[in-house]
C-alpha positions as CSV (number, residue, x, y, z in Angstrom):
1,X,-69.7,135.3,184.5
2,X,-70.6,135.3,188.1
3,X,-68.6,137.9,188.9
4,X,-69.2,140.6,185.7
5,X,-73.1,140.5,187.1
6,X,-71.8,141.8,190.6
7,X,-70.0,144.0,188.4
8,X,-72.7,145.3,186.5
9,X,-75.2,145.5,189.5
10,X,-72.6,148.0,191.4
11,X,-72.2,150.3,188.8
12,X,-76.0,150.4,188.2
13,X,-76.3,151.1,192.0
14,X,-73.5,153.5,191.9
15,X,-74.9,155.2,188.6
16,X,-78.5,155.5,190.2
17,X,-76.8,157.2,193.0
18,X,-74.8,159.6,191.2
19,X,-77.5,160.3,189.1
20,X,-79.9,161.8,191.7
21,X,-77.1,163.6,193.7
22,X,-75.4,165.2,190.8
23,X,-79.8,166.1,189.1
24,X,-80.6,167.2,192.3
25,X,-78.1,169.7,193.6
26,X,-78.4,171.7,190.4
27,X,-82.3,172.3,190.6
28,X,-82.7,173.2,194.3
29,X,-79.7,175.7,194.0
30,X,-81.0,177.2,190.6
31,X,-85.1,177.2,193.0
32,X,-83.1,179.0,195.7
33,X,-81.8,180.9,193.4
34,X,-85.0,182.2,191.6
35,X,-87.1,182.5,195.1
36,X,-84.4,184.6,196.0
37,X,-84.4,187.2,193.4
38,X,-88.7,186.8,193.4
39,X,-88.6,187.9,197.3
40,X,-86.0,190.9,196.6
41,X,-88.6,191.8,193.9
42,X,-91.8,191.6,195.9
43,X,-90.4,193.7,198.6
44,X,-89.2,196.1,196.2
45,X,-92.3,196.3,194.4
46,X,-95.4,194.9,196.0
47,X,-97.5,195.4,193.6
48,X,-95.9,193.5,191.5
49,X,-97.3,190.6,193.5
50,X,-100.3,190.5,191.4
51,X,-100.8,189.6,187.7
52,X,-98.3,188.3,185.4
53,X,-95.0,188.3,187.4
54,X,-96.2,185.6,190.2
55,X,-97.4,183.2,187.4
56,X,-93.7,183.5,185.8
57,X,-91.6,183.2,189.2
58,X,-94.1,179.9,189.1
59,X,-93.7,178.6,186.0
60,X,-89.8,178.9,186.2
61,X,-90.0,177.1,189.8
62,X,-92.1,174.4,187.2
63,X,-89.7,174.4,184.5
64,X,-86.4,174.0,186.9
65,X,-88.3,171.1,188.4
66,X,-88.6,168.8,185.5
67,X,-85.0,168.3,185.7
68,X,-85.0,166.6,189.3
69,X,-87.8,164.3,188.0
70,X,-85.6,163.7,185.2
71,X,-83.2,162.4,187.3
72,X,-85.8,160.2,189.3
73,X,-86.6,158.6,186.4
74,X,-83.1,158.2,185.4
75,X,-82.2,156.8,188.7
76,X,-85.5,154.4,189.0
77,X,-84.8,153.0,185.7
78,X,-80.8,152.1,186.8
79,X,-82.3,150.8,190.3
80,X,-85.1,148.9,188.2
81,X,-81.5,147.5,185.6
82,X,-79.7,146.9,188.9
83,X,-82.8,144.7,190.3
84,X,-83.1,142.6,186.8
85,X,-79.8,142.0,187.0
């Protein structure tokens, strides 16, 4: 029985890290992504800068977010299984 908690505290661990490698990467490629294309646009058109397109480059940087916190939670609830264990 001993050895099935070991078992079970490993892949908790291993989960929990795999988890916030794996919901990380996505996000801060798709952020690079999007604050990329918003520089090419404000260069191309500067006055864009004000009104309506900064608030959406900023809300989509908010949205994309929400999936790495996702995958903190995700991860602090395994760690938090892992502990209890």
């Amino acid at each position: 029985m001993e050895n099935l908690m070991v078992y079970a505290k490993i892949a908790a661990f291993a989960g929990s890290a795999f988890a916030i490698a794996i919901g990380t990467f996505g996000p801060a490629f798709a952020q690079g992504m999007i604050g990329s294309k918003a520089c090419e646009n404000f260069v191309k058109c500067p006055e864009s800068q004000i009104g309506s397109f900064r608030a959406l480059v900023m809300l989509s940087l908010v949205i994309v977010e929400t999936s790495s916190i996702y995958a903190l939670l995700i991860s602090g609830g395994l760690l938090g299984i892992g502990y209890m264990l």
